[in-house]
C-alpha positions in Angstrom: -69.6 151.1 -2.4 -69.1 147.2 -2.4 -66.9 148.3 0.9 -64.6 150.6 -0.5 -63.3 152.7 2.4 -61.7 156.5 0.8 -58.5 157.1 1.7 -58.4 160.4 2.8 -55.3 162.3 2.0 -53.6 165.8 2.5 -53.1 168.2 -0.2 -49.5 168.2 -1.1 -49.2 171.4 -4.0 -48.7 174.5 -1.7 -45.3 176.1 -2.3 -44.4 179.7 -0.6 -43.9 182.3 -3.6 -42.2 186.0 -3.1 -44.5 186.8 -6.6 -47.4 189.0 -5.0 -47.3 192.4 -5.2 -49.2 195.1 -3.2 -47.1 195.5 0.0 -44.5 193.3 2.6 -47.2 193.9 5.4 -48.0 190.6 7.1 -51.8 191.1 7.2 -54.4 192.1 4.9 -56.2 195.4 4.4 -59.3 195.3 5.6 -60.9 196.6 2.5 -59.7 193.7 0.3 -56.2 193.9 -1.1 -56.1 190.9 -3.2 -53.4 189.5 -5.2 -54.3 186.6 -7.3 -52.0 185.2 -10.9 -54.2 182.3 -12.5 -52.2 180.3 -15.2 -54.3 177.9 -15.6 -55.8 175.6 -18.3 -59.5 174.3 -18.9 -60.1 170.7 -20.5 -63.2 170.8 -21.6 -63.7 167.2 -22.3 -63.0 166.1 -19.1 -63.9 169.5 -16.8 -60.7 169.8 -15.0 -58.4 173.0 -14.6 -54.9 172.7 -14.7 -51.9 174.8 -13.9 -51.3 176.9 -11.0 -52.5 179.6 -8.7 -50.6 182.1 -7.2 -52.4 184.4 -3.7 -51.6 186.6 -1.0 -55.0 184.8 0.5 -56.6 188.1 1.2 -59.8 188.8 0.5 -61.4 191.6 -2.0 -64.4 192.1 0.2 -64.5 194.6 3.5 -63.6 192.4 6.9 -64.3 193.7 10.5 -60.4 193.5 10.7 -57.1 192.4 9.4 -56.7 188.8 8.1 -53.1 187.7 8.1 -51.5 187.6 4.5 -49.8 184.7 2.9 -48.0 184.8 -0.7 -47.9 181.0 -1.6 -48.7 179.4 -4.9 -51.3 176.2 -5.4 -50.5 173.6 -8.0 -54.1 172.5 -9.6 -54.6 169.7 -9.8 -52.7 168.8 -6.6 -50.0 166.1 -7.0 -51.9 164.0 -4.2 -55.1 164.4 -6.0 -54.1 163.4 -9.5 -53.6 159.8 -9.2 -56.8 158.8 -11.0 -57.3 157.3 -7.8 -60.9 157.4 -5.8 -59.7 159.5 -3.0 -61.5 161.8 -0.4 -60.6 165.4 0.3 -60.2 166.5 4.0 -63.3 167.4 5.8 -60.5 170.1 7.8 -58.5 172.5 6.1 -58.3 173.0 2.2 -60.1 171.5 0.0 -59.8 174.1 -3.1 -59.1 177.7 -4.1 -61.5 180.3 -5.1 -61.0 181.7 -9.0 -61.7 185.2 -8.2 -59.4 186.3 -5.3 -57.3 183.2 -5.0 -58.3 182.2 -1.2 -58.9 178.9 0.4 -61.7 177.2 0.7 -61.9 174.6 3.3 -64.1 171.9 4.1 -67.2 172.3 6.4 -65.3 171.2 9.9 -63.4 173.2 12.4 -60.4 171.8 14.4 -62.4 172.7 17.1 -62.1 175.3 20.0 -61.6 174.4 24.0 -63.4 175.8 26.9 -62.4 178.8 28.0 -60.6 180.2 24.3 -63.6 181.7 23.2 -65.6 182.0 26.4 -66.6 180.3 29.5 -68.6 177.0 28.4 -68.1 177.3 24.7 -66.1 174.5 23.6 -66.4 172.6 19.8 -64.9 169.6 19.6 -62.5 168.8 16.6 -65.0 167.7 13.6 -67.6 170.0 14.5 -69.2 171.7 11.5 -68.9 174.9 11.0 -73.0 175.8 11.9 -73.3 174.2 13.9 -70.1 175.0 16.4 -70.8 178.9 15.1 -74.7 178.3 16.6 -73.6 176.7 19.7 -70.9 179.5 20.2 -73.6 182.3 19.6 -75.5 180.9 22.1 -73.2 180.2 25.1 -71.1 183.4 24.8 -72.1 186.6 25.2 -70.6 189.5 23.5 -69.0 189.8 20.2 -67.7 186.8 18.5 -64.1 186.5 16.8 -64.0 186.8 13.5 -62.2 183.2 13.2 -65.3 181.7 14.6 -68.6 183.2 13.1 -68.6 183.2 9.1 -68.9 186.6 7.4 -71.6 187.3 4.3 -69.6 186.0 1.8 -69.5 182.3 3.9 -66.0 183.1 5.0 -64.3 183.5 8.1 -60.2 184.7 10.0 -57.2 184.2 9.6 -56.0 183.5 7.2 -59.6 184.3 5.1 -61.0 181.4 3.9 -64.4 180.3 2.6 -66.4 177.6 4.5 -69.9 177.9 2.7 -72.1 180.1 0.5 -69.1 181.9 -2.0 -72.3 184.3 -2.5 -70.4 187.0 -2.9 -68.2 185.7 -6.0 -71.7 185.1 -7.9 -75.0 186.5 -8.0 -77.0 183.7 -5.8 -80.1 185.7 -6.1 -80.3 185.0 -10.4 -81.4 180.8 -10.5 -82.8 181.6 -13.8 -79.8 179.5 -15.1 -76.9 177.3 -13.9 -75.2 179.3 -11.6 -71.3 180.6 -12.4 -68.0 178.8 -11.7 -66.2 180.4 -8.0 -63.6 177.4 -7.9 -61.6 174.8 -8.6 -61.2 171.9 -6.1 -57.8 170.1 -5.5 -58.9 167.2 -7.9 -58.9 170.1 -11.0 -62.8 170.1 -11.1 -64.6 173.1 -11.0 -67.2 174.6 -8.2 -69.9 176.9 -8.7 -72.5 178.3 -7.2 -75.8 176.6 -5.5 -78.0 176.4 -8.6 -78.6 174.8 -11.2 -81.0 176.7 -13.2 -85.0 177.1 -13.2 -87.7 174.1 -14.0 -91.5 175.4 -14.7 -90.4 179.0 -12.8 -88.9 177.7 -10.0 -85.4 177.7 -8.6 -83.8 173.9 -9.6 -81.3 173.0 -7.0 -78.9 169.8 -8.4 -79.1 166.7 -7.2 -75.8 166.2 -6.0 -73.6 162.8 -4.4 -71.5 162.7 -1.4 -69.1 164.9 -2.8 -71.4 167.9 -3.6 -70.7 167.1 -7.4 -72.9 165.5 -10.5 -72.3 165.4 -14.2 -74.4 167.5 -16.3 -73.7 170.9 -19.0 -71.8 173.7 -17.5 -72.0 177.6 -18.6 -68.2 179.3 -19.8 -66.9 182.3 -17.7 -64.5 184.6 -17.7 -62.2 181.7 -16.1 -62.9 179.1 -18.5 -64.5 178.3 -22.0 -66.8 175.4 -21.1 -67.6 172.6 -24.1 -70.9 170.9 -25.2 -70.4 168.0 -23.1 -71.4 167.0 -19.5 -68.6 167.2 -17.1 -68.4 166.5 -13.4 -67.9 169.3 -11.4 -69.0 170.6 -7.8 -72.0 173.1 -6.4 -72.2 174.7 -3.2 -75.1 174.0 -1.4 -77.0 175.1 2.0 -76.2 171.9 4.0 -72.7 170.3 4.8 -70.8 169.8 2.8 -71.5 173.4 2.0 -69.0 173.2 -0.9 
């Protein structure tokens, strides 16, 4: 706007914590083993979470195999996000944490993959989203993919776990009858939830979101967070990229 360019910057809150429990082993079980510790604060005037979180960033879903585990613990919102600053989030890597098991979410690009590591003529190149490298992939190798390529059911994918698009399995995506429940908080504090927004004449209302998948309209509580009256920004997952 008015040529503003975003800076776009790198989260800087990650710290390595020895607090989760549940075993020394350097990978996840493979039929969940979750740790998560939320200490965290909603403002409801202004939609943000503060405070930290603290994960082994494993899942608390079944995965085809092990993901590796990693006890660290997330300062929200993150100290190079909470300038009051208009800055971008990074299209790579993380760009929140999910409330109900703790794990990363990333934005909708892959670093990429070169000819050869995956199979013979599959190659993406860095900045690739995640479809569409996961479609090309599908299509040029034969055989079973790695689970660090294709994402699973619940929109996530190896290793460590982290989610890419979809969260479906943190909220029921099949009830649109009303606004859809918060699955997590992004670096910047605000929260993200699912993909709808509620019903209009008996129809399913998708939000009309901006650049950032976000608007500012009346959120629902949850078992995370005791929402106010007023009409907060916050994020929404969505079918196309950004995804979340």
């Amino acid at each position: 706007v008015g040529g503003w360019t975003p800076i776009y910057k790198q989260p800087s809150g990650e710290e390595d914590s020895t607090a989760c429990t549940g075993g020394t082993s350097a990978t996840c079980s493979n039929t969940g083993s979750t740790y998560v510790d939320r200490s965290l604060t909603y403002h409801s005037a202004t939609g943000k979470m503060s405070g930290t979180i603290t994960t082994n960033q494993c899942p608390d879903h079944d995965t085809d195999h092990r993901p590796d585990r990693e006890c660290i613990t997330q300062t929200l919102p993150d100290p190079a996000f909470s300038t009051g600053a208009l800055d971008a989030a990074p299209l790579l890597k993380r760009v929140g944490m999910a409330l109900r098991t703790g794990g990363d979410i990333f934005g909708p690009l892959v670093a990429g993959f070169e000819d050869g590591e995956i199979c013979d003529g599959g190659e993406c190149e860095s900045g690739v989203d995640i479809a569409s490298c996961a479609a090309h992939l599908e299509a040029t190798c034969q055989g079973e993919l790695s689970p660090k390529v294709l994402v699973d059911a619940c929109g996530g994918r190896e290793s460590p776990y982290r989610f890419h698009k979809g969260m479906e399995c943190l909220y029921d995506a099949s009830d649109w009858s009303s606004h859809s429940a918060a699955v997590g908080v992004a670096l910047d504090g605000y929260l993200i939830y699912g993909k709808w927004e509620g019903s209009q004449g008996g129809s399913a209302e998708s939000p009309v979101l901006d650049a950032c998948n976000g608007h500012t309209g009346v959120v629902p509580s949850s078992i995370y967070h005791e929402a106010g009256p007023e009409a907060v920004y916050h994020y929404h997952t969505s079918a196309t990229p950004p995804f979340i």
